[in-house]
N, C-alpha and C positions, 0 to 999 in steps of 0.2 A: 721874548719880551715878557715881561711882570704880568701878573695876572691882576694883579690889587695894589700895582704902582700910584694910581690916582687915589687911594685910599690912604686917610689919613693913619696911622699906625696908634694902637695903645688904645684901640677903638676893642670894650668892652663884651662886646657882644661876639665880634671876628674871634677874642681870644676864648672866652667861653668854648664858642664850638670849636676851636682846635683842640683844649684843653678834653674835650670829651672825647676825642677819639684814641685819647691816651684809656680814658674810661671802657671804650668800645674793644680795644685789641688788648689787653690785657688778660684776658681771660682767658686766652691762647697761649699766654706766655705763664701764668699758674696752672688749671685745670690739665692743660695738655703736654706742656713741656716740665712744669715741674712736680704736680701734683699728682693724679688721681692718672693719666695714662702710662709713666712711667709704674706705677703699680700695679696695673690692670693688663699690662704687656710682661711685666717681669712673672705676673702670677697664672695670663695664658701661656708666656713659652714654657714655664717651668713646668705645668700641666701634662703640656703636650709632649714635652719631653719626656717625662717618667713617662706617659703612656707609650712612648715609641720604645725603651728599653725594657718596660714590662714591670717597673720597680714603683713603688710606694710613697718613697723619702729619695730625698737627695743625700749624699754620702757627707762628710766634712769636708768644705772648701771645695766642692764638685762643683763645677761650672757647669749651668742651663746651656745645652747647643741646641740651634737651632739649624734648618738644614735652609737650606739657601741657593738655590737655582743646584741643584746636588751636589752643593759642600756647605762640610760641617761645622757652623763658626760660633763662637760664642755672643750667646743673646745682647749681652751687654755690649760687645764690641760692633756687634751688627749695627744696633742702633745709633751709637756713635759715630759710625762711618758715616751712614744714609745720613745724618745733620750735617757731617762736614763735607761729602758731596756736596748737598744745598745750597751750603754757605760759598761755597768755591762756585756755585754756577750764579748766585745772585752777585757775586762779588765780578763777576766777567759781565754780565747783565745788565747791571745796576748804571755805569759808568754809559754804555750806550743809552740805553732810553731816557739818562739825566740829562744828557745832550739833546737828544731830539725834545725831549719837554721844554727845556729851557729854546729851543727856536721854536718850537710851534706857543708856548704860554701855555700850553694848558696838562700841567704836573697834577690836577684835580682829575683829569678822566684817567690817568698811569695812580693814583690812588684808590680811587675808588675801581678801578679793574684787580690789582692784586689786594685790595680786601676783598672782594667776593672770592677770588680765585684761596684765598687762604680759608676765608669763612665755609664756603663748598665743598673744600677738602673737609676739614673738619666734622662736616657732617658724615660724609661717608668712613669715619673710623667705627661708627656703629657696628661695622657689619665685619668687625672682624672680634674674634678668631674664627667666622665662617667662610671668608674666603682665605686663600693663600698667603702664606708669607709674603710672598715678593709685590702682591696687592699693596697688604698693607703700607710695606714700607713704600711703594710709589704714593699713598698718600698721603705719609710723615714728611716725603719729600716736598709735593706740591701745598702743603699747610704752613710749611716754612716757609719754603719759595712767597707764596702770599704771605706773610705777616713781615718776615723783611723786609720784602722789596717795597712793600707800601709804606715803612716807615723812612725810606729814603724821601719821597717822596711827601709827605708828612713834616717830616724835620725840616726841611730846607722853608715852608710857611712862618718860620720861626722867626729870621733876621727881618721879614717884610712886617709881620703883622706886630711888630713891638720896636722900641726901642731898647739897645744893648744894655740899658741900665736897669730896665725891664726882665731879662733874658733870665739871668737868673731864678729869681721867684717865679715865672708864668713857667720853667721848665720842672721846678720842683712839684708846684701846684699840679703839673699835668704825670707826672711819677706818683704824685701821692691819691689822686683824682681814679690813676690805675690802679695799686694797689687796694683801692676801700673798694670798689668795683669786680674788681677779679676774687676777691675775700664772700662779697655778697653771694655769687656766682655760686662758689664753693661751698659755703655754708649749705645754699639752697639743694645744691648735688648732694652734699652729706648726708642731708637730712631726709632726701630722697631712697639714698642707699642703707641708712638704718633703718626705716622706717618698712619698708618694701626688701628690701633684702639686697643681697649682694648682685643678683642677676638685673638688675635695673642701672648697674652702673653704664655699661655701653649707650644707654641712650641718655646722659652726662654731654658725652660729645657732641652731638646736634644741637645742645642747647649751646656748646660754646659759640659753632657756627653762629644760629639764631640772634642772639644776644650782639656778637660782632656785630652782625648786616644791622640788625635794626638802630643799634645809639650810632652806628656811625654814620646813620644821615640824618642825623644831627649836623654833626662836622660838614657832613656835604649840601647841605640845606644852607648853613652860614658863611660856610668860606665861599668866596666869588669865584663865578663860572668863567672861563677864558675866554677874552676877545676874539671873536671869529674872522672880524671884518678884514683883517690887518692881511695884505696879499701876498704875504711869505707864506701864510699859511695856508695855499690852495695847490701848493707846489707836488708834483709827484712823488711816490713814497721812496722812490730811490734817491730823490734830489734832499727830500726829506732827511733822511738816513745820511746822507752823504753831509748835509748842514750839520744837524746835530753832531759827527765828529767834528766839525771843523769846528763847532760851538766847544768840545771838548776839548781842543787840541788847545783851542786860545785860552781857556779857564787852566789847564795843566800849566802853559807858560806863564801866566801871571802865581801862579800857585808856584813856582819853583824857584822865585824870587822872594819868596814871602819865609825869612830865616823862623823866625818865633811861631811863624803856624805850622809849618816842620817840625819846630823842636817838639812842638807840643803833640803834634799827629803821629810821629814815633812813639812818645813814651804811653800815650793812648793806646799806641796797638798793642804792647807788652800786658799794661798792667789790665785792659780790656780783655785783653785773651783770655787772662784769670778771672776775671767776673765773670766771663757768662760761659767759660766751662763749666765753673763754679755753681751757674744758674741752671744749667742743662744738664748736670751729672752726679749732682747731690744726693739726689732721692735712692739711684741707684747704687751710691757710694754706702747711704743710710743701710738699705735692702742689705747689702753682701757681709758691711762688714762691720756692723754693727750686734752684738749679742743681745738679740731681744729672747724673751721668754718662750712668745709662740708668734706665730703669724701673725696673728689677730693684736697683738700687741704692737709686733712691727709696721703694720698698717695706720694703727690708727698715733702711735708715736710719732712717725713721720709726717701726718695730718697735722697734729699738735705745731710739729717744729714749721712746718710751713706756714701757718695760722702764727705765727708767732714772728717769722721772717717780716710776715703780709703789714702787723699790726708794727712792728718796728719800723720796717721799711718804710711805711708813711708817712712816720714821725720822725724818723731818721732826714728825710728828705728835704723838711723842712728844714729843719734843726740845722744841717748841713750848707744850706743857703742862709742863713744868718750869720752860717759861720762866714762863710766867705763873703757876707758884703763886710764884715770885720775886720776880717786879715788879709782880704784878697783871693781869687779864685786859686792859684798855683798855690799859695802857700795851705790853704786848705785841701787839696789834692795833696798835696806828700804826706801830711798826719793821718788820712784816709788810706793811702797807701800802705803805708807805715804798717796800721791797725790791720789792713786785711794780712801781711805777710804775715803779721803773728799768727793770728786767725788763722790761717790756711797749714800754716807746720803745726799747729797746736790740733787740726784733725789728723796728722798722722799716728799720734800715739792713743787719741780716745778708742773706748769699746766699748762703754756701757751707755745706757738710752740718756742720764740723764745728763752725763757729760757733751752729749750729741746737741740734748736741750739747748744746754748753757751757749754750743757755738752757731745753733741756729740764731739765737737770740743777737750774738755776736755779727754774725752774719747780714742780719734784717737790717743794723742798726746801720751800717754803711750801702747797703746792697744799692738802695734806691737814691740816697745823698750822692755814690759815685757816678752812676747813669746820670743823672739831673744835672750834675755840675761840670760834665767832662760835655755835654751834649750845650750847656748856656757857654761856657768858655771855649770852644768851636765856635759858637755864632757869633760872639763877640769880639775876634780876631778875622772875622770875614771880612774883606774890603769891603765899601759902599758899591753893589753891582745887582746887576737883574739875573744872573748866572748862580743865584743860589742854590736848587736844583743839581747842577753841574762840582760845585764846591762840595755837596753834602752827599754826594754820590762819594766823593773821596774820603771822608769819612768814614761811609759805611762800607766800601772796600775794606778800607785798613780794618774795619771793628771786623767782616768778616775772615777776612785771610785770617786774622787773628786765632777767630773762631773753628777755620778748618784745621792752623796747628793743634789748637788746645785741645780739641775733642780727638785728634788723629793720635796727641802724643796722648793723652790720658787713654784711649784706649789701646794703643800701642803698649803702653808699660803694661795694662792692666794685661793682657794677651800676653806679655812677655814674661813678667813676673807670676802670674798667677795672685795676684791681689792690687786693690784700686789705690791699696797705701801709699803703693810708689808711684803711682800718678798722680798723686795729691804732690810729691816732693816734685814730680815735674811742672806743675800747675803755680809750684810759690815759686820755682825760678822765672815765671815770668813779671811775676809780682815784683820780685827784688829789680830784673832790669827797667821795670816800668817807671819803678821809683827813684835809682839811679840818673836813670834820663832829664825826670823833674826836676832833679838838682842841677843840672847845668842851665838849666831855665833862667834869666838874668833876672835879679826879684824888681829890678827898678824901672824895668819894660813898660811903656805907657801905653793905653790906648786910647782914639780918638773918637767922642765918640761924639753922632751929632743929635742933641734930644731935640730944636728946632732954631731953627732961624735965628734966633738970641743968643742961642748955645753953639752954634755952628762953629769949629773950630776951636773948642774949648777942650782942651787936655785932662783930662781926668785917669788920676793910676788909680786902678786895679791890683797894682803887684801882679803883671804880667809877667 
């Protein structure tokens, strides 16, 4: 049942704090996923590896191995894996507990549990390169685990607390809300690690955690607590569990009847896959195969291009939702599509730092515009139901499986071939079929949408 059904929608104050916890867990998704730990792991394995073979320098095109329960795998590939494990366990996860949320109402305590469980881990990345590899990456694993799964949980407040003509902008506002947030974060780290030196970046990481827990109760202070009283909900946990499937089973059969939110949740999964490979393996793509001068160059270029991602992205995100109350949400997805496929083949052939610049900047400008609008144009093809929860659990399946191909094939080629080049050429095939898909999308598709009582039943295209 609804948690904030009796709650009028478009109520300012509910959207505020949802909008903030896009503020709150971003920071997760720069500092650690894109930013400053993929550096900080590329620069401890590399370390430790000269120190294991006794050597100085790395060779040309010499792959960082890292040893790993006693085998020898390449750093880059390692960490790949450990994400798309992740993804493939949230993505089996996700669909169970959106069921039992959606019968018990209360999707706010399955929130607020995997943001501490994400925020938690985080803290404990301090403490490595002191303990073990295999440490670590069990807690790359469970930081992911939290910061997905509570976005499942997170998105689906979206169709309740707004109206669909709303969806759009409050979904940008909360992408752009993350990026100025995650930026601040970063700045404050940098200034940290220039200032104090390089040995002060590990404790970066407990401020990401820190930072997460505290703005996101905000979010958990505003959005309303779940009805208790309702006596489905005193049921035992098996009876429990066993609901919530059957809560899943009946959201799958109304979803399988639903052709346009199909067409559209396929070409999501393709062209998705490439954004947040894209998001997840940049920095390391940056590292390998990019010809910087010295290290110290490579570091702080890469800082730049991300700070530059951050400052587009924000802007981009907006920009992006005006476009589409314009033209329509699909039709502004295939030019955003379009723009990344260039984007993505035009890093195969760059090597120098400022050509790198120029596609970060590229990059930034759609990064947060395609997240925002693919996540508003989902909610606004959800039927009128209380099973949001359940619906957005299917979403973030598709975004994950997505997620375990893109990061298994780009490190696959990268392993295979011996450069990330050619996983970049696997990363824009998914780009091409994502945008493919878009086009059989009918452009004359309506949607119904109801802003109240007045409007109830009124027809309004979007260029669905």
């Amino acid at each position: 049942m609804s948690e904030i059904k009796a709650l009028k929608k478009d109520r300012k104050k509910i959207i505020r704090g949802w909008i903030f916890y896009d503020w709150a867990n971003s920071v997760y998704n720069l500092v650690i996923s894109s930013a400053i730990f993929p550096i900080f792991y590329d620069s401890v394995t590399k370390k430790q590896y000269l120190a294991r073979i006794g050597r100085e320098e790395l060779l040309p095109k010499e792959e960082v191995l890292v040893n790993f329960f006693g085998h020898d795998i390449s750093s880059a590939s390692l960490f790949s894996y450990v994400l798309s494990l992740s993804f493939l366990f949230v993505s089996v996860l996700s669909p169970l507990l959106s069921g039992v949320a959606d019968y018990l109402g209360n999707r706010k305590f399955f929130l607020q549990f995997f943001c501490y469980l994400g925020s938690l881990s985080c803290i404990t990345f301090m403490f490595f390169p002191d303990i073990p590899i295999e440490l670590a990456m069990v807690s790359v694993f469970l930081a992911s685990i939290g910061f997905w799964n509570s976005l499942v949980f997170y998105n689906a407040y979206l169709p309740e607390i707004a109206h669909p003509r709303m969806h759009d902008l409050i979904s940008a506002r909360g992408f752009t809300m993350g990026y100025i947030g995650s930026m601040i974060l970063l700045i404050i780290c940098l200034l940290l690690i220039t200032q104090i030196g390089p040995q002060i970046t590990k404790y970066c990481f407990p401020l990401v955690g820190i930072w997460w827990i505290l703005f996101a109760q905000i979010t958990f202070k505003t959005l309303p607590a779940p009805k208790k009283t309702i006596e489905r909900k005193t049921d035992g946990k098996q009876r429990v569990i066993l609901s919530g499937l059957t809560e899943l089973r009946k959201v799958f059969r109304e979803f399988r009847t639903m052709k346009k939110l199909k067409r559209f949740l396929i070409s999501f999964f393709f062209y998705n896959t490439g954004v947040q490979t894209v998001m997840l393996m940049a920095v390391l793509f940056a590292k390998q195969e990019i010809t910087w001068e010295s290290e110290a160059q490579g570091s702080s270029g890469l800082i730049i291009s991300i700070l530059l991602i951050q400052i587009l992205g924000a802007a981009g995100a907006l920009l992006i939702s005006r476009i589409s109350n314009k033209i329509g949400n699909i039709p502004t997805l295939k030019y955003v599509v379009l723009f990344w496929v260039l984007t993505v083949l035009s890093a195969y052939y760059i090597t120098k730092p400022l050509q790198f610049y120029f596609l970060a900047a590229a990059v930034g400008l759609v990064m947060g515009g395609v997240q925002a609008l693919s996540r508003s144009t989902y909610s606004k093809m959800l039927p009128d139901t209380e099973d949001t929860t359940s619906y957005f659990s299917f979403y973030d399946v598709t975004e994950k499986i997505g997620i375990v191909l893109g990061t298994f094939f780009f490190g696959f080629a990268n392993q295979l071939f011996g450069s990330m080049r050619y996983s970049v050429i696997s990363i824009a095939v998914f780009f091409v079929i994502g945008l493919l898909l878009l086009l059989t999308i009918p452009k004359k598709d309506q949607v119904i949408v109801y802003d109240d009582e007045t409007d109830k039943g009124k027809e309004k295209d979007d260029s669905f």
